[in-house]
C-alpha positions in Angstrom: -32.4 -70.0 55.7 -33.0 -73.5 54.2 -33.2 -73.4 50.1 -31.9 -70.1 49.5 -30.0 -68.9 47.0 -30.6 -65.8 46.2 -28.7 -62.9 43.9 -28.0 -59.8 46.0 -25.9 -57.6 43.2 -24.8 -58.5 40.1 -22.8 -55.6 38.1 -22.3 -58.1 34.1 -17.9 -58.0 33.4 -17.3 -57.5 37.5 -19.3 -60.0 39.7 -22.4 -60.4 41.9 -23.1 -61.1 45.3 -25.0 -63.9 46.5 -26.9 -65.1 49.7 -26.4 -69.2 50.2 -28.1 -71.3 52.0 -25.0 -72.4 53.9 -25.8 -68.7 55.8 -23.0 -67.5 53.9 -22.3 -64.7 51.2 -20.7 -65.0 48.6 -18.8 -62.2 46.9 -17.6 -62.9 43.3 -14.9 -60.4 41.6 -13.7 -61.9 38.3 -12.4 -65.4 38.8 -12.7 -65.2 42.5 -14.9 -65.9 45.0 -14.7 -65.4 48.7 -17.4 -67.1 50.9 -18.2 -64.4 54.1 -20.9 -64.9 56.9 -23.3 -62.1 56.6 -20.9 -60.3 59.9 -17.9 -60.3 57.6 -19.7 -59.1 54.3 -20.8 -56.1 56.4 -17.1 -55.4 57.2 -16.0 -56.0 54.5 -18.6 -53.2 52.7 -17.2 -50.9 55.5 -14.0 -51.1 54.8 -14.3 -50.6 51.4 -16.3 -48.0 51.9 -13.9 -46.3 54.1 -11.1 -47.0 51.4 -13.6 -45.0 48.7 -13.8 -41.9 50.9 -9.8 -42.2 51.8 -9.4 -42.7 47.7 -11.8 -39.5 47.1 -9.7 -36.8 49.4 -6.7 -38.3 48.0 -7.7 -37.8 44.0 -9.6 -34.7 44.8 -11.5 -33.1 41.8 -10.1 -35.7 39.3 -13.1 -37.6 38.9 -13.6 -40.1 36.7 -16.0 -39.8 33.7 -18.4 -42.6 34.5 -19.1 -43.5 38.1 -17.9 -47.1 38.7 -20.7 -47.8 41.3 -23.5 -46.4 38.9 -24.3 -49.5 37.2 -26.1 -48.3 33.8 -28.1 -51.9 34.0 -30.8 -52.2 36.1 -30.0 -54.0 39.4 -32.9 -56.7 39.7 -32.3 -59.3 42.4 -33.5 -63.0 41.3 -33.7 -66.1 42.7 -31.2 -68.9 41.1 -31.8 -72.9 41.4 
């Protein structure tokens, strides 16, 4: 994976997601950044997937009136330098 850097997600006032060429991911929330290999990013998504099913039968009908993980900008991956 030499000379890649490559923009996976990127949802503008949250953070993106980003393939490196150090074979690692790296998942920026706000200020933070945690580097992941590509076996721990795919954990990771499970467990919060997992948490958003648990946090669904717990809230029940209340949903909220946007959906947080319907971006309303297009989600066009790009190459960085």
């Amino acid at each position: 994976m030499d000379n890649i850097n490559v923009i996976l997600a990127d949802y503008p006032g949250l953070g993106r997601v980003r393939l490196c060429e150090c074979n690692s991911i790296h998942l920026s929330v706000g200020p933070i950044t945690v580097c992941l290999s590509a076996e721990a990013f795919a954990q990771t998504a499970i467990l919060i997937r997992n948490a958003m099913e648990q946090f669904t039968e717990i809230v029940g009908d209340r949903k909220p009136r946007h959906n947080p993980l319907q971006s309303t900008e297009p989600n066009n991956s790009r190459l960085t330098h």
